[in-house]
TILUMBA-929169 format. One record per atom (N, C-alpha, C, O): residue in three letters; atom name; x, y, z. Coordinates in nm, 2 decimals, always signed. Atoms other than C-alpha are relative to their C-alpha. Example, Ala and Ser with C-alpha at 12.3 -4.5 7.8 and 13.67 -1.06 7.14 Angstrom:
// residues 2
{r:ALA; a:N; px:+0.09; py:-0.12; pz:+0.00};
{r:ALA; a:CA; px:+1.23; py:-0.45; pz:+0.78};
{r:ALA; a:C; px:+0.09; py:+0.12; pz:+0.00};
{r:ALA; a:O; px:+0.19; py:+0.12; pz:+0.07};
{r:SER; a:N; px:-0.09; py:-0.11; pz:+0.00};
{r:SER; a:CA; px:+1.37; py:-0.11; pz:+0.71};
{r:SER; a:C; px:-0.08; py:+0.11; pz:+0.08};
{r:SER; a:O; px:-0.03; py:+0.22; pz:+0.09};
***
This chain:
// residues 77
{r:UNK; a:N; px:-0.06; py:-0.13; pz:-0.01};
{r:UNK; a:CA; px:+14.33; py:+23.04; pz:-14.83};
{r:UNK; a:C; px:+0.04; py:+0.05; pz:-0.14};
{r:UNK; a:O; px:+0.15; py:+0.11; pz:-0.17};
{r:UNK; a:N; px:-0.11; py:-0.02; pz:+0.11};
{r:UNK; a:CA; px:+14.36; py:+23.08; pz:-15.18};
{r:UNK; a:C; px:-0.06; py:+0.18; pz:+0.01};
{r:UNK; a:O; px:-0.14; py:+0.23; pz:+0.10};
{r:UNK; a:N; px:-0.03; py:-0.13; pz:+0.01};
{r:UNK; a:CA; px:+14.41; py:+23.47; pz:-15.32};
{r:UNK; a:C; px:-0.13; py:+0.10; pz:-0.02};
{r:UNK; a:O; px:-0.14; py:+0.22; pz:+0.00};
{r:UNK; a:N; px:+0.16; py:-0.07; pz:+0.06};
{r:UNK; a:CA; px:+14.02; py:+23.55; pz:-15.42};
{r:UNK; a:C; px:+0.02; py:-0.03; pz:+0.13};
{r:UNK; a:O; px:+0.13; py:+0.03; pz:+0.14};
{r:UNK; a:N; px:+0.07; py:+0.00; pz:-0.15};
{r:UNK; a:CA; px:+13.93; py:+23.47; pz:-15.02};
{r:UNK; a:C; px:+0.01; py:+0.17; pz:+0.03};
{r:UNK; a:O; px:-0.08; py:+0.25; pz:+0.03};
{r:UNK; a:N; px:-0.06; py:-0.13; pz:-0.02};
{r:UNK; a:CA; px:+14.15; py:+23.78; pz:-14.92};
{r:UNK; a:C; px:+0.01; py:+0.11; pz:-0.04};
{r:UNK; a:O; px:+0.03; py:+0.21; pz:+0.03};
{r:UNK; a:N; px:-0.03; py:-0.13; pz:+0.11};
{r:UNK; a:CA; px:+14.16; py:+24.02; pz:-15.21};
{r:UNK; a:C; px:-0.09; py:+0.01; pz:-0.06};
{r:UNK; a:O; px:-0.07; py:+0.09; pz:-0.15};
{r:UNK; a:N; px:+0.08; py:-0.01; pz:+0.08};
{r:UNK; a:CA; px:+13.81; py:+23.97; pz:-15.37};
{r:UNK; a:C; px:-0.05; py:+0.11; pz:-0.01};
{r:UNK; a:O; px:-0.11; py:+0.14; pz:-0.11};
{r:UNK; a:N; px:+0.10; py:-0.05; pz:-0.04};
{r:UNK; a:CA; px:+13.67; py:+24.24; pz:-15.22};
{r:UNK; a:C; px:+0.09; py:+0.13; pz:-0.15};
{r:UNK; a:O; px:+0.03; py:+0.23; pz:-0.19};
{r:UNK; a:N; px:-0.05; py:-0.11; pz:+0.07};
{r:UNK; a:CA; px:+13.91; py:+24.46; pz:-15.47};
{r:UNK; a:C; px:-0.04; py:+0.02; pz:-0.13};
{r:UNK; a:O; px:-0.02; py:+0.11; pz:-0.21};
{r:UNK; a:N; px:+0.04; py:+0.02; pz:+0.17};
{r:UNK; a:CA; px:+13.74; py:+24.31; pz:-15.78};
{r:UNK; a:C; px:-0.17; py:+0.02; pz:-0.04};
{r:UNK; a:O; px:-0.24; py:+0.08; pz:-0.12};
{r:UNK; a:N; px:+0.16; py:+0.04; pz:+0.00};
{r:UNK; a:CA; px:+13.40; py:+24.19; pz:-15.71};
{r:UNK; a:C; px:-0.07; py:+0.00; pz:+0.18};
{r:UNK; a:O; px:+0.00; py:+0.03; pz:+0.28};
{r:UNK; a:N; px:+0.04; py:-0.05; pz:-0.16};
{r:UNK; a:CA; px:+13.16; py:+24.22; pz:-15.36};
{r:UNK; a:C; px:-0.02; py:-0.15; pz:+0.05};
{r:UNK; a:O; px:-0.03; py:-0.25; pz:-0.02};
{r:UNK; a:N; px:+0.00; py:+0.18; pz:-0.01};
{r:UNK; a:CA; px:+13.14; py:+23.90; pz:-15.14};
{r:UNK; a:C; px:-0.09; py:-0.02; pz:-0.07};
{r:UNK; a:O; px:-0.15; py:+0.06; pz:-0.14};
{r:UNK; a:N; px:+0.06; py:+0.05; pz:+0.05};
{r:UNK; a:CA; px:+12.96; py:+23.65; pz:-15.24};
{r:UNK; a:C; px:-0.08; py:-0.07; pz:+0.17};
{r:UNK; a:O; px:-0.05; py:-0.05; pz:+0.29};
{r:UNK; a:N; px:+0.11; py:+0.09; pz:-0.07};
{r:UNK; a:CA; px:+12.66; py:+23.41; pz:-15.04};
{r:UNK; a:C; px:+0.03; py:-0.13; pz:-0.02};
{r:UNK; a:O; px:+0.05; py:-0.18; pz:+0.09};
{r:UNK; a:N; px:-0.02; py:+0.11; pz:+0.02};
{r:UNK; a:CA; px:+12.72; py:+23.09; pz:-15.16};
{r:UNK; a:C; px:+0.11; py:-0.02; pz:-0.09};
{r:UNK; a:O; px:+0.19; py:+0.07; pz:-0.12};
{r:UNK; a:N; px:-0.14; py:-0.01; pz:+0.09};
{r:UNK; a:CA; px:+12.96; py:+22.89; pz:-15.39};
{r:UNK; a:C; px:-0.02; py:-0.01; pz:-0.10};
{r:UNK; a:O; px:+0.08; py:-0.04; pz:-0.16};
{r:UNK; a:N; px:+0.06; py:-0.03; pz:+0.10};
{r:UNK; a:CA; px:+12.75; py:+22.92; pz:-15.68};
{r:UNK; a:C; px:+0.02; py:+0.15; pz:-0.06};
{r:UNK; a:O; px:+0.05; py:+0.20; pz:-0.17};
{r:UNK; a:N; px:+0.01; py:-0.13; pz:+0.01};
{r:UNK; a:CA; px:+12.73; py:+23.25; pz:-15.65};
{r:UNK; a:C; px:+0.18; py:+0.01; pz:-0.01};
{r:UNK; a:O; px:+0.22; py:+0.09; pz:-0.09};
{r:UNK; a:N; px:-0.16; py:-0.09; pz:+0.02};
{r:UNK; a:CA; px:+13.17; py:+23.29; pz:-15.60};
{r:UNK; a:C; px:+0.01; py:-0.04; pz:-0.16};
{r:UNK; a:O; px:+0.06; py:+0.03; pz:-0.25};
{r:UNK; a:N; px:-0.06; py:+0.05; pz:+0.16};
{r:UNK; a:CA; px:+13.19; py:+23.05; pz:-15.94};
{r:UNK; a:C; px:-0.04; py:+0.10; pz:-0.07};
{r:UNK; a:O; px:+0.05; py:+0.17; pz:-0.12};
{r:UNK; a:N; px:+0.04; py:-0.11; pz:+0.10};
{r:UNK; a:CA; px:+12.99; py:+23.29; pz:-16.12};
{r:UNK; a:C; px:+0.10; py:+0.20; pz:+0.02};
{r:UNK; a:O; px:+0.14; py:+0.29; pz:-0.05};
{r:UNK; a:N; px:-0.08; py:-0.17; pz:+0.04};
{r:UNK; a:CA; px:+13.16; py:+23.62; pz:-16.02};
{r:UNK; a:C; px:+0.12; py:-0.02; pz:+0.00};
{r:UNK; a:O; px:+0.17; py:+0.08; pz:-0.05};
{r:UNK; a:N; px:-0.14; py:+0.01; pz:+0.00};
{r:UNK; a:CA; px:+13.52; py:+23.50; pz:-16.00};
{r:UNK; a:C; px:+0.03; py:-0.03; pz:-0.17};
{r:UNK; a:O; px:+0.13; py:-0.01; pz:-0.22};
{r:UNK; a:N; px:-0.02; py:+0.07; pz:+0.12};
{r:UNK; a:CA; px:+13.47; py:+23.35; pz:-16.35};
{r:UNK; a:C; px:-0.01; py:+0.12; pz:-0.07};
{r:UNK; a:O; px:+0.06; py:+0.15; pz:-0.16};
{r:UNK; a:N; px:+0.03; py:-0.12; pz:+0.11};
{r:UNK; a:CA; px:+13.30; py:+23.68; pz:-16.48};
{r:UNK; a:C; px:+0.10; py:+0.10; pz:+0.01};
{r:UNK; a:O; px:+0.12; py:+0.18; pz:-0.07};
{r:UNK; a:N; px:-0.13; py:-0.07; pz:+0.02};
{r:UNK; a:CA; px:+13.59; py:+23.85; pz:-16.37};
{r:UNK; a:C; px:+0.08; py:-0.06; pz:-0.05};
{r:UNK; a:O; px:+0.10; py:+0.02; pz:-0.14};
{r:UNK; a:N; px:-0.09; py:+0.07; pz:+0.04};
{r:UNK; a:CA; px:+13.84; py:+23.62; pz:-16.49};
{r:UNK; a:C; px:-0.06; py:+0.05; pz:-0.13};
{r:UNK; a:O; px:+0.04; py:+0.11; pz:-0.18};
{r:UNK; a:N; px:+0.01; py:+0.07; pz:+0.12};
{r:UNK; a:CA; px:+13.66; py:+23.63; pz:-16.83};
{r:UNK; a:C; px:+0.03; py:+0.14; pz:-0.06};
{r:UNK; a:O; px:+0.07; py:+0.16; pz:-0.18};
{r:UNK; a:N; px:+0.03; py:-0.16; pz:+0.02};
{r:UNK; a:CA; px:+13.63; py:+24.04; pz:-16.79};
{r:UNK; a:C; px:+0.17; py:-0.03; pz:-0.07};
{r:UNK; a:O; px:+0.21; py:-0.04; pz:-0.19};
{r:UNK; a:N; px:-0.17; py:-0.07; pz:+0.04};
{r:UNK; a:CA; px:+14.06; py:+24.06; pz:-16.76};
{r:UNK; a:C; px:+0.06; py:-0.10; pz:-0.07};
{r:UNK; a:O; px:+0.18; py:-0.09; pz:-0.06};
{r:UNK; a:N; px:-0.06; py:+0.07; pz:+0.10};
{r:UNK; a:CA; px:+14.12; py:+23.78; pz:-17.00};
{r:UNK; a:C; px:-0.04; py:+0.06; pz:-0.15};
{r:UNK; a:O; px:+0.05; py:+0.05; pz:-0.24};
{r:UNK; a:N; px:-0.02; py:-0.09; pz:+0.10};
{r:UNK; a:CA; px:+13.98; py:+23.98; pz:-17.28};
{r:UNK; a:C; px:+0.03; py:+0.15; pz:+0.00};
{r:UNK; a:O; px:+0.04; py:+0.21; pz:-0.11};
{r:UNK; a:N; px:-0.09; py:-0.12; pz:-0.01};
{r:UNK; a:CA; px:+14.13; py:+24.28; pz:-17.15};
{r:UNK; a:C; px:+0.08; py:-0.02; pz:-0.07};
{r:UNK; a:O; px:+0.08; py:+0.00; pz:-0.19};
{r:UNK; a:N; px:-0.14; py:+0.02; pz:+0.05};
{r:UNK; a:CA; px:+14.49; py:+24.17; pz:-17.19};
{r:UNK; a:C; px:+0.01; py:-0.11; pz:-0.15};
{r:UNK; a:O; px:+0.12; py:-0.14; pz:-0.17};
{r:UNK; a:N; px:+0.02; py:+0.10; pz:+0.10};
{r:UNK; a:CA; px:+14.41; py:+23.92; pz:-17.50};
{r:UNK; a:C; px:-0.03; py:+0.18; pz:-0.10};
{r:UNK; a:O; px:+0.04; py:+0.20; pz:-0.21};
{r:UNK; a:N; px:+0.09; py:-0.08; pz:+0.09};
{r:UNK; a:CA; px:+14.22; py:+24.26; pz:-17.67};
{r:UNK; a:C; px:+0.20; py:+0.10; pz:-0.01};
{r:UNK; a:O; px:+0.24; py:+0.14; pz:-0.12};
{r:UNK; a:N; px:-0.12; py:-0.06; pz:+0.02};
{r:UNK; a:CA; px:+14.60; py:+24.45; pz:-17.58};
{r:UNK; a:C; px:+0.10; py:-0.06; pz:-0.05};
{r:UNK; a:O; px:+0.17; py:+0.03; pz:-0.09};
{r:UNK; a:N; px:-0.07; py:+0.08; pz:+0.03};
{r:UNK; a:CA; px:+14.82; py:+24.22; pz:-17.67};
{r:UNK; a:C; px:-0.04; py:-0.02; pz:-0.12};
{r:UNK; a:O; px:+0.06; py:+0.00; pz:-0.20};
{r:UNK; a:N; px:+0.06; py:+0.00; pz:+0.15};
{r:UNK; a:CA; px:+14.61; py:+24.17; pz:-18.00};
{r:UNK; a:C; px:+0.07; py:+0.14; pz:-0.09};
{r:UNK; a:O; px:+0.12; py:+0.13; pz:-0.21};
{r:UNK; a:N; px:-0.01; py:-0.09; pz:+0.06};
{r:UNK; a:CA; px:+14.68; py:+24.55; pz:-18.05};
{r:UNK; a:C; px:+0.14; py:+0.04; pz:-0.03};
{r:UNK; a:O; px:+0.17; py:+0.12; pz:-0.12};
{r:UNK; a:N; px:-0.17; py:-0.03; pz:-0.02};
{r:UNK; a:CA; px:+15.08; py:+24.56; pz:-17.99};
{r:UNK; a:C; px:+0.06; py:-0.05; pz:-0.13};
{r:UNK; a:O; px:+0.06; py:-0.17; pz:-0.17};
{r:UNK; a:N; px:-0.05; py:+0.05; pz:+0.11};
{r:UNK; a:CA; px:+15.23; py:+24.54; pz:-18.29};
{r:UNK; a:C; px:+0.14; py:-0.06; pz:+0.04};
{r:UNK; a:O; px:+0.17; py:-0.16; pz:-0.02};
{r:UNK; a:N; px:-0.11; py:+0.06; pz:-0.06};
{r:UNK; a:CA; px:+15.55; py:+24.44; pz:-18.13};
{r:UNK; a:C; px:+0.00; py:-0.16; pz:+0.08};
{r:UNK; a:O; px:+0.10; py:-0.22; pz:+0.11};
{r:UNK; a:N; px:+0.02; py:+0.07; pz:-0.05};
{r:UNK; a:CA; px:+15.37; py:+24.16; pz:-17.98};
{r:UNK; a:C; px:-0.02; py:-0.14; pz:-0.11};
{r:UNK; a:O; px:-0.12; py:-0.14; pz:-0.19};
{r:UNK; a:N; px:+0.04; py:+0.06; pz:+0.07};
{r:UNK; a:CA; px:+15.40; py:+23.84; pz:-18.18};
{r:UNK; a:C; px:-0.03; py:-0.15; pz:+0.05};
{r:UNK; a:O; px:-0.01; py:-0.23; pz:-0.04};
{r:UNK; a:N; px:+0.09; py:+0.10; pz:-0.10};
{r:UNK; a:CA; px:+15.25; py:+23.56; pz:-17.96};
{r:UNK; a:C; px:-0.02; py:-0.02; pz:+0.18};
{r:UNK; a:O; px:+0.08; py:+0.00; pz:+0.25};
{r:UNK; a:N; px:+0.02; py:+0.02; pz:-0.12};
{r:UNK; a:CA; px:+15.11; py:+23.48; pz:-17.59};
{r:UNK; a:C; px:-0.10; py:-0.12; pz:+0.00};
{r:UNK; a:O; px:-0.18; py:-0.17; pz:-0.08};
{r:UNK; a:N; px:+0.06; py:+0.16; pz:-0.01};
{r:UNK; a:CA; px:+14.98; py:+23.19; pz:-17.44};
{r:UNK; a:C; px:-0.05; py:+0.02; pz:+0.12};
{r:UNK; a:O; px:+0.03; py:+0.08; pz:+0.19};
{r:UNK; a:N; px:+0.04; py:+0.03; pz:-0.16};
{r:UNK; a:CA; px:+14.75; py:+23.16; pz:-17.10};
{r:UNK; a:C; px:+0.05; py:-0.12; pz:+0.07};
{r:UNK; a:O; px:+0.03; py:-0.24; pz:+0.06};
{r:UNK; a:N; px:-0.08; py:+0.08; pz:-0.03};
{r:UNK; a:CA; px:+14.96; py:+23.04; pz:-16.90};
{r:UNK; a:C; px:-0.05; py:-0.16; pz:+0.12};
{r:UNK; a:O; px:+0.03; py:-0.24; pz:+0.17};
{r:UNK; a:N; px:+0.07; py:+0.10; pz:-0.07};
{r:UNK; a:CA; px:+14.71; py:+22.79; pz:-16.69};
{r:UNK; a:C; px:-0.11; py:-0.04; pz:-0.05};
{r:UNK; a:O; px:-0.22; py:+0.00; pz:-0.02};
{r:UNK; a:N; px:+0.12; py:+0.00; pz:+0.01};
{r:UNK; a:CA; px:+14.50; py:+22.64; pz:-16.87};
{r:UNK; a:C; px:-0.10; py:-0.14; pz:+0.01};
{r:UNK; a:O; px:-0.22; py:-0.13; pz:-0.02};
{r:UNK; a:N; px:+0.09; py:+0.14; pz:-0.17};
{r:UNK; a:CA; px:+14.34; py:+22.30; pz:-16.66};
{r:UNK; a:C; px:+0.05; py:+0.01; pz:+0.17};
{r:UNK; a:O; px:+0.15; py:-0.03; pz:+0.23};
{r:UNK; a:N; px:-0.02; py:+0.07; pz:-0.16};
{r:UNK; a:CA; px:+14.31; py:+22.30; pz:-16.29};
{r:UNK; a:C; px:+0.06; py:-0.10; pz:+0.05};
{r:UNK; a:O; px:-0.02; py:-0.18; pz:+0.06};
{r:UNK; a:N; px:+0.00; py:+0.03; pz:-0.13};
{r:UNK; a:CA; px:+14.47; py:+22.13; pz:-16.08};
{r:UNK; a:C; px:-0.01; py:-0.04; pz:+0.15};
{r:UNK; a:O; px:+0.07; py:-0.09; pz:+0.24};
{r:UNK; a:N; px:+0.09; py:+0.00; pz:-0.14};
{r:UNK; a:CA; px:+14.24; py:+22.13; pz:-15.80};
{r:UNK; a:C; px:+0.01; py:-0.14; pz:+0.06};
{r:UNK; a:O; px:+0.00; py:-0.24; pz:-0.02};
{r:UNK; a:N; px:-0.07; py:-0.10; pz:-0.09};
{r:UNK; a:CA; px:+14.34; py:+22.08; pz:-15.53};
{r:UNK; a:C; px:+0.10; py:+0.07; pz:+0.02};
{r:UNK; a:O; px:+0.13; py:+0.16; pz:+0.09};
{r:UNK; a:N; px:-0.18; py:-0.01; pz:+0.01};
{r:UNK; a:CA; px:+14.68; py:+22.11; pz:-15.59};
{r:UNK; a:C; px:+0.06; py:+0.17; pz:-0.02};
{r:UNK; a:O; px:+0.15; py:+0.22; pz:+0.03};
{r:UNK; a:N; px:-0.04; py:-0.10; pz:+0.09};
{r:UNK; a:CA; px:+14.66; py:+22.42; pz:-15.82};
{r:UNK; a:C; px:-0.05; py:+0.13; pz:+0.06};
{r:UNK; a:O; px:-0.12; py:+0.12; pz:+0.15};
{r:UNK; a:N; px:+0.08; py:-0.11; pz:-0.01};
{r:UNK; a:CA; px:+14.56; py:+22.79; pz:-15.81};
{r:UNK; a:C; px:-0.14; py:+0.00; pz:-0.14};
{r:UNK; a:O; px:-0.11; py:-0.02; pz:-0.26};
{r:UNK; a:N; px:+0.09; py:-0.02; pz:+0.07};
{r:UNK; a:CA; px:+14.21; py:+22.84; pz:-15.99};
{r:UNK; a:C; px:+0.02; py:+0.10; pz:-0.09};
{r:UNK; a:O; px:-0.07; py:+0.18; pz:-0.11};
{r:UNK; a:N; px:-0.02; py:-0.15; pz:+0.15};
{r:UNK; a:CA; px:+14.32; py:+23.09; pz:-16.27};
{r:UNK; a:C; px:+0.02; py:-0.06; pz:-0.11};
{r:UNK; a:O; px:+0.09; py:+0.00; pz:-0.20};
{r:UNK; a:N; px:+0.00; py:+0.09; pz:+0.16};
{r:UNK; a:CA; px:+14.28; py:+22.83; pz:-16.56};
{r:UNK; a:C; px:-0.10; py:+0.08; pz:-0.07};
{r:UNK; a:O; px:-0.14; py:+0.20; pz:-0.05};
{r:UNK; a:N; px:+0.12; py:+0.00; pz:+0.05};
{r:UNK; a:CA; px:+14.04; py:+22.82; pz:-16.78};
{r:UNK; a:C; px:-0.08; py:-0.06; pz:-0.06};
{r:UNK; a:O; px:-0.15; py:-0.03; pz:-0.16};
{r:UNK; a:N; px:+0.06; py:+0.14; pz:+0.02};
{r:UNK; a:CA; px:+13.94; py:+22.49; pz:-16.80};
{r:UNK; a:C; px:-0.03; py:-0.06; pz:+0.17};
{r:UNK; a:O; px:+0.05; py:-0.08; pz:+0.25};
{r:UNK; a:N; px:-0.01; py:+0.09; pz:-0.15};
{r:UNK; a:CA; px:+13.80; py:+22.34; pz:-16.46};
{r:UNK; a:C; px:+0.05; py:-0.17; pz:-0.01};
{r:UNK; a:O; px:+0.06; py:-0.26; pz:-0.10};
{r:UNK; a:N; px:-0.07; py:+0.14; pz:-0.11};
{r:UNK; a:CA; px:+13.93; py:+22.04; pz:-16.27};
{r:UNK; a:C; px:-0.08; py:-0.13; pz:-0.14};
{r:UNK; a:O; px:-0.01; py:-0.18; pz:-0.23};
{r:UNK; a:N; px:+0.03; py:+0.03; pz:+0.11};
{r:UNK; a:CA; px:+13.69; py:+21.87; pz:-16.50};
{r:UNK; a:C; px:-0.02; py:+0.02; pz:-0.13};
{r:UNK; a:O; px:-0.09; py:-0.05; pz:-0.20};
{r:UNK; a:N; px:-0.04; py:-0.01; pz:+0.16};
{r:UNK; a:CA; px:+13.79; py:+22.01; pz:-16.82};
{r:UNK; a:C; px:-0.11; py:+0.02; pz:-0.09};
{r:UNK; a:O; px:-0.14; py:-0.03; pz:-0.19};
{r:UNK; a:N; px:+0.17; py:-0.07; pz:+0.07};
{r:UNK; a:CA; px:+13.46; py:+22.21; pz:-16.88};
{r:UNK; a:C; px:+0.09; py:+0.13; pz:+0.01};
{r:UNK; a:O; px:+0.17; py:+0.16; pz:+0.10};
{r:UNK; a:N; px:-0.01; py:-0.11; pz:+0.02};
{r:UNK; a:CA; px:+13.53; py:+22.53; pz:-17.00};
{r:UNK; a:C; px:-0.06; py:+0.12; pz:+0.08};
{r:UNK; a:O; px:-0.18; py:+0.12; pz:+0.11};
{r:UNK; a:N; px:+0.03; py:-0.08; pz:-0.10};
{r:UNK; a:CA; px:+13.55; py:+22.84; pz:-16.78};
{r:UNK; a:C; px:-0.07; py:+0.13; pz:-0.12};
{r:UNK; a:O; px:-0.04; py:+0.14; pz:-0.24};
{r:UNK; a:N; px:+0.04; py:-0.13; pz:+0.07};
{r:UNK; a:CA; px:+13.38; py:+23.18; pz:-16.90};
{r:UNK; a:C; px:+0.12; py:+0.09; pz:-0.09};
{r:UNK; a:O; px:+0.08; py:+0.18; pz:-0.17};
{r:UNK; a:N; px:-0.07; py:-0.07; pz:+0.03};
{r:UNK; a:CA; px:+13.71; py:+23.32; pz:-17.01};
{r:UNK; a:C; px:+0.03; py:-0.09; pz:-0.16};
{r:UNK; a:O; px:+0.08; py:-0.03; pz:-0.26};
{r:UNK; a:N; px:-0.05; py:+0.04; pz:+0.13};
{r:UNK; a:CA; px:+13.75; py:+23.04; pz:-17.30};
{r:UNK; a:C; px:-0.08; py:+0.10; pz:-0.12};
{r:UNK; a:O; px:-0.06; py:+0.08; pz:-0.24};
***
């Protein structure tokens, strides 16, 4: 039941398989990690941030790293 099941449909369109969710959850992940990385860059007021999850978890965790379970890099590194 994690939060993509429920709410994907607001980002990306279902998916078919679970190949197919890795790839579009990741390419969104990778979309709004250089969003807020590219704003945060521009703030001059801003003088550091950190992503705040960055190895899985799994099962345990929410998927919003950006390192998987096995500590392969996700699209967003």
């Amino acid at each position: 039941l994690a939060q993509t099941q429920n709410f994907h449909y607001l980002w990306f369109n279902t998916q078919n398989n679970m190949e197919d969710w890795i790839e579009a959850s990741q390419t969104h992940q990778a979309w709004g990690t250089k969003i807020l990385t590219e704003a945060f860059r521009r703030d001059s007021d801003m003088v550091s941030f950190a992503i705040h999850l960055f190895i899985d978890a799994w099962p345990a965790g929410w998927m919003k790293s950006i390192m998987d379970v096995d500590r392969q890099p996700k699209k967003a590194c």
